[in-house]
N, C-alpha and C positions, 0 to 999 in steps of 0.2 A: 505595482502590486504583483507579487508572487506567491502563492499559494499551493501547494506543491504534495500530492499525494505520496505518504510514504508506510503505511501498514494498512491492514485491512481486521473488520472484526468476522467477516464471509470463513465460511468451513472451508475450509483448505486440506481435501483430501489426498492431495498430492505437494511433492516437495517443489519449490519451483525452480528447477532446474535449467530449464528453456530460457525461462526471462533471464536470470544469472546470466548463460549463454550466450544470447542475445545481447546482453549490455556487453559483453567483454567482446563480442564479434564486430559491434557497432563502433568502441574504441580504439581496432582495429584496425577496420578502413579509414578509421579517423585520421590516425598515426598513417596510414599508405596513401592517404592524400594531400601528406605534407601538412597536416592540423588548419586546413581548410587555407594556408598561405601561399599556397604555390597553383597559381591557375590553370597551367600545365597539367598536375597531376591530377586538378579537381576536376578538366571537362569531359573528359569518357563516360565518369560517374553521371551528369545531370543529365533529366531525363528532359529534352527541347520540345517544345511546344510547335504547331504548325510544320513540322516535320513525317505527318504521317503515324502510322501505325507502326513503334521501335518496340517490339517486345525486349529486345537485348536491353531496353535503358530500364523498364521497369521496376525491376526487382533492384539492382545496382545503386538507382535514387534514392531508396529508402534505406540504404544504412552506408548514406555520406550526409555529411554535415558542413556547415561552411564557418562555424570556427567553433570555440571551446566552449559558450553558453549553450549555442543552440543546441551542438550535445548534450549537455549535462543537463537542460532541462528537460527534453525527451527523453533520456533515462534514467530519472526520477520518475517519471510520469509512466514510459513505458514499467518501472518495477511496479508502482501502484495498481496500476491494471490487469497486468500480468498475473499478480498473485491472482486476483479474482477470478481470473479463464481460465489459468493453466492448474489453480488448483480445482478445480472442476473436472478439468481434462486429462491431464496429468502430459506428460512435454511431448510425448509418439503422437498424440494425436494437436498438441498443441504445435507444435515446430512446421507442419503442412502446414494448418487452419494458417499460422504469421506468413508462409511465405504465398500462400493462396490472395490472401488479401493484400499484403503487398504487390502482386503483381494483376490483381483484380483494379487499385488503385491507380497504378501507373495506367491500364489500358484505359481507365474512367478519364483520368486527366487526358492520355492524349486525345479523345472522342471528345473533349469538350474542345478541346483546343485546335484541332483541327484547323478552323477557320485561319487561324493566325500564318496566312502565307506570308510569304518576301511582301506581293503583290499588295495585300491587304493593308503591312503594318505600312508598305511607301506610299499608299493613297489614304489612309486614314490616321496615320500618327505620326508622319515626317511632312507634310507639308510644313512645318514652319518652319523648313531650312528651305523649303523653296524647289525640293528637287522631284524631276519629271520621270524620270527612271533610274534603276542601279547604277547605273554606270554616273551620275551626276550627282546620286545619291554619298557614292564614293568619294567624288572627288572634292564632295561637301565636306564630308563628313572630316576628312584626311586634311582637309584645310582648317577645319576645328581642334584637332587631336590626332597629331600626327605619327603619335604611338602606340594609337590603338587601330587594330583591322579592320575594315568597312565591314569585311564578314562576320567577324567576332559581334562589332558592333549591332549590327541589324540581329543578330542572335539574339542577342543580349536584350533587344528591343522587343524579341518577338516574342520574347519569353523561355522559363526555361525554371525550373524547381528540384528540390532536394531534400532530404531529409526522414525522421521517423516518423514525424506527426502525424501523418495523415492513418499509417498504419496504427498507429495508439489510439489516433477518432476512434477508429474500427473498436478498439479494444471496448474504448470507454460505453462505444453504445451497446457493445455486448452485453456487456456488468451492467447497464442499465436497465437491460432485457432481464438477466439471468437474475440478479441479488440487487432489486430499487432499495429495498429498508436497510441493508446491510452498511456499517457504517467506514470510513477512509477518516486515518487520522493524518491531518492536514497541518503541516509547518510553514513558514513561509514570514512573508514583511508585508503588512498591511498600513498603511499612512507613514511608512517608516518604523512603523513597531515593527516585534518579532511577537508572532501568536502560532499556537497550537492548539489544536480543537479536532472535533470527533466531529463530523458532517455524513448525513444518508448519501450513498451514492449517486440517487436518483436527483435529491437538490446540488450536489457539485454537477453529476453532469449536464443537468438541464438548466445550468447558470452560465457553463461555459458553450451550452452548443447556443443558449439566448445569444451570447458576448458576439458568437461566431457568425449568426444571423444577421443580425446588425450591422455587424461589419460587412457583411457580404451586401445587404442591401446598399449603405450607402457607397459601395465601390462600386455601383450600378453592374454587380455582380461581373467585375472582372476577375480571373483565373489567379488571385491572391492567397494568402497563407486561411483567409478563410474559407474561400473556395475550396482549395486543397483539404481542409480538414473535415467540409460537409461530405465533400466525396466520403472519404474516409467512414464518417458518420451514417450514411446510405447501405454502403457496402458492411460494417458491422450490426446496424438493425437487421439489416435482410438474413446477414447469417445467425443472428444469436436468432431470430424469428424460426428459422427454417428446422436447426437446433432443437428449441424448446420442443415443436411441434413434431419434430418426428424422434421424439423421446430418444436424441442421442445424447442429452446432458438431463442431471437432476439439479433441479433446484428445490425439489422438496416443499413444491406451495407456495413459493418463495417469490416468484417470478412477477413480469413486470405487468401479466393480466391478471394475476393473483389479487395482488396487493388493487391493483384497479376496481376488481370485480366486487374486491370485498371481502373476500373469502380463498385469504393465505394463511398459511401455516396452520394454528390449532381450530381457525376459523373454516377450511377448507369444507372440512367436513359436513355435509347438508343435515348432520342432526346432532352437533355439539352443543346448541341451542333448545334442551328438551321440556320445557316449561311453554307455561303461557304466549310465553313471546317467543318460540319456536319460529327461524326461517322457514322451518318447512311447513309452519302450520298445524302441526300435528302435537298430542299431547304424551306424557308416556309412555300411556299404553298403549298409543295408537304404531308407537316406533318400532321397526325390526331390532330384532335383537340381535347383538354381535355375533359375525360367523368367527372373527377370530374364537380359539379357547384362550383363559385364562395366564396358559403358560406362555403362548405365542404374542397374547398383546405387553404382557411383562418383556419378553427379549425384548420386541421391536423399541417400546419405550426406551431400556436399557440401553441398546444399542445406539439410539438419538440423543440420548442423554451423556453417552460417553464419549460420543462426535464431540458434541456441542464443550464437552471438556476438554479433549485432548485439543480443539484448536483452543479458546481459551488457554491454557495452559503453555501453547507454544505460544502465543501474544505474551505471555508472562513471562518465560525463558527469555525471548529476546529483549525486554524490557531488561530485566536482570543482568544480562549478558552484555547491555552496552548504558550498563551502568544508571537507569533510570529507575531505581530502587523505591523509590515514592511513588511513582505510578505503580508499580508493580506490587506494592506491599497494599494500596489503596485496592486494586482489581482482585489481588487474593481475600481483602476483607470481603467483597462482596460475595465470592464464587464460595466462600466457607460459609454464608447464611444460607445456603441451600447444599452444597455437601462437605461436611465440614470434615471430613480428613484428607481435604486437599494440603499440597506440600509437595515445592518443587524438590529435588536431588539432592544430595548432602553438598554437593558442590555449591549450588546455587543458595540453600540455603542458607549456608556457611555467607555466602557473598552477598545476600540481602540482607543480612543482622548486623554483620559490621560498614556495610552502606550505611544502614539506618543509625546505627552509634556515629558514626560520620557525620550525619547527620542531622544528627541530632535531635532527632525522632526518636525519643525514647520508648516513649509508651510502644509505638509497632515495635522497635527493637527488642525490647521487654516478649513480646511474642513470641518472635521468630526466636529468640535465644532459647525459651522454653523449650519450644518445638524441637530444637534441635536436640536439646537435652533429654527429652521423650524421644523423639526419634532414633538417635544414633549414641545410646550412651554408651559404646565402647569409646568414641571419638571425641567425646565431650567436655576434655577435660579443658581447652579453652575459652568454650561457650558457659562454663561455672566461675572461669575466672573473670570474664566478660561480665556476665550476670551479677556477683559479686560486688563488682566497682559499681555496676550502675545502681543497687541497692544501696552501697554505701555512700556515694558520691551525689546520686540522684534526687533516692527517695529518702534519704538519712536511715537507713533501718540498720544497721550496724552488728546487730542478733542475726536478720536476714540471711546477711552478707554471710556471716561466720559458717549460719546452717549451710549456706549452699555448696562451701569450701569443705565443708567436712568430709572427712574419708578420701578425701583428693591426693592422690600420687602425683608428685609431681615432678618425678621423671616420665612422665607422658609427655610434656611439655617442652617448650624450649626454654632457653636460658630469660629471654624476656618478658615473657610468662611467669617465670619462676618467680624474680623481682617484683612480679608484677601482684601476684598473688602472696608472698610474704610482708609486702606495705600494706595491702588488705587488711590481713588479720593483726598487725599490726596498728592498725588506724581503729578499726571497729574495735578491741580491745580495749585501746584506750579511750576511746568514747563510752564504753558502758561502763569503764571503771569509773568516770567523770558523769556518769549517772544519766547519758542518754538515755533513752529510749524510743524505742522503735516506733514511726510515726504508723498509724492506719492506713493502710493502702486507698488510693481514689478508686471510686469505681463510678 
């Protein structure tokens, strides 16, 4: 089962520049550690357990990997959460906050692991070779595998980790703090299917810190990849906690005592509630009256209203952009019941209407054709020819067709166009001579 965070529907005040960063810095090291093949290159990087307090391996362990999945799945996972911090933060302040917790992370790991001397792992995990000390330990071990180093080996035994995860916990229990209702659209193989769905923050990430729980108990809580990820998970509550509280991030209500308390977002407010069943208790008249004025509560509205569009908007761009035309024609139907001369750019526009003929999604097609014909009619002389055939071809309107071709130059056009729209009025001509008529439009 993989399930794999890849957009967010959270206000994204900022571009995320860091996370992008981050991932190409992470594939970096990946590539200068010989793509996790060469052992050689990969042991500088790990950060070794029972070795004391190594600040130098900290930071270094968290962006090495030990082959080509375990990258790629942390940086899917770091994009997913990333957007959700960094656009809040914006990357100056996000690019510290990653490298603070990474190396918050590695000091947590080495303080737990401590314990795991030489000493430790040869009296309590090598007795069943039978040996009394190092030195017999060696000459065990070298009788067993005579290619691998005694030292290497008891390394290797005593522990020793890698990777971003732990720094991506951090992330996820941030977003957990900062944006629980805000939703993660989720791709991935579930029973060997492939599914896509829209999940709240707050139930992925308290599904997977559950998975990580679990895991950690029945490992009777040894220093494993769930271990590593609660660390992780500790160190970003405490920071999105500290955050919240000393109001250096907005979540706008939003947040994870909010939504607890009862009272996020339009609900915050202690007299939104001005009737009977008042939280506060109070009836109309008994309420203070707004200190904003009239003109000042209109900006702010405005202002949250135009957030809450322009991300909207960009969720719709990149839908468009990488070609998921149908989600994005389905999110603009919604976003136009509440302001309806929404419309992305002539570009994109252009590139959702003949997605949807592709498609063959006519009826949205039929829309965005319009729109663009309203929008851009210096540009439009394809979007009539388009319109046209799907009139003709479509809905059988044949008179339709003709009206929409009229007064059409068509040296606007290219040569394929041209054909394209000469068999048009061709076709529709001859159907009304043959005594079609135009069917009624469905509504």
């Amino acid at each position: 089962m993989a399930l794999i965070p890849i957009n967010t529907d959270a206000p994204l005040y900022h571009f995320p520049y860091a996370t992008i960063g981050l991932i190409v810095v992470n594939t970096m090291c990946f590539v200068a550690t010989g793509f996790g093949l060469n052992s050689r290159l990969l042991e500088p990087w790990l950060l070794q357990y029972g070795e004391g307090l190594n600040p130098l391996e900290w930071i270094p362990a968290a962006f090495a990997h030990a082959d080509f999945m375990h990258l790629l799945g942390n940086m899917f996972f770091l994009w997913g959460f990333g957007l959700v911090v960094e656009g809040k933060l914006g990357w100056r302040r996000f690019i510290p906050l990653y490298l603070a917790m990474a190396a918050a992370w590695g000091a947590g790991v080495d303080l737990l692991t401590l314990h795991r001397t030489d000493a430790y792992v040869l009296r309590n995990e090598l007795s069943e070779l039978g040996a009394r000390d190092f030195t017999e330990f060696e000459a065990l071990w070298n009788a067993r595998a005579e290619a691998i180093n005694a030292r290497t080996a008891l390394n290797m035994i005593k522990g020793r980790c890698l990777g971003a995860s732990g720094v991506i916990f951090a992330l996820m229990a941030i977003s957990l703090v900062w944006a629980p209702k805000n939703e993660l659209h989720i791709v991935g193989f579930l029973l060997y299917r492939f599914v896509s769905f829209d999940v709240s923050i707050m139930v992925y990430g308290l599904w997977y810190l559950g998975l990580n729980i679990l895991e950690l108990l029945l490992s009777k809580f040894q220093m494993g990849s769930s271990g590593l990820h609660m660390v992780g998970c500790f160190i970003g509550f405490g920071v999105g906690v500290v955050f919240l509280k000393k109001n250096w991030v907005d979540c706008e209500k939003w947040d994870l005592f909010s939504v607890l308390s009862g009272k996020y977002g339009r609900f915050a407010d202690e007299n939104w509630a001005a009737g009977s069943q008042s939280i506060t208790g109070k009836t109309y008249g008994e309420l203070p009256l707004p200190t904003q004025s009239e003109d000042e509560v209109l900006q702010t509205t405005t202002t949250t209203r135009k957030r809450k569009i322009s991300s909207a908007m960009k969720e719709v761009n990149a839908l468009i952009d990488g070609g998921d035309v149908l989600t994005a024609a389905e999110k603009l139907l919604t976003m136009r019941l509440h302001e309806t001369d929404i419309c992305p750019d002539e570009h994109r526009t252009k590139k959702l209407a003949l997605g949807l003929l592709q498609a063959q999604a006519f009826d949205d097609a039929e829309i965005w054709l319009q729109e663009y014909m309203d929008q851009f009619p210096e540009e439009n002389a394809w979007a009539r020819i388009r319109m046209a055939q799907l009139l003709l071809t479509v809905q059988k309107r044949p008179t339709a067709a003709l009206q929409t071709l009229k007064g059409l130059s068509l040296a606007e056009v290219d040569a394929a166009l041209q054909t394209l729209a000469k068999k048009i009025v061709r076709v529709a001509k001859e159907q009304i001579r043959s005594g079609v008529e135009d069917k009624e439009p469905e509504w």
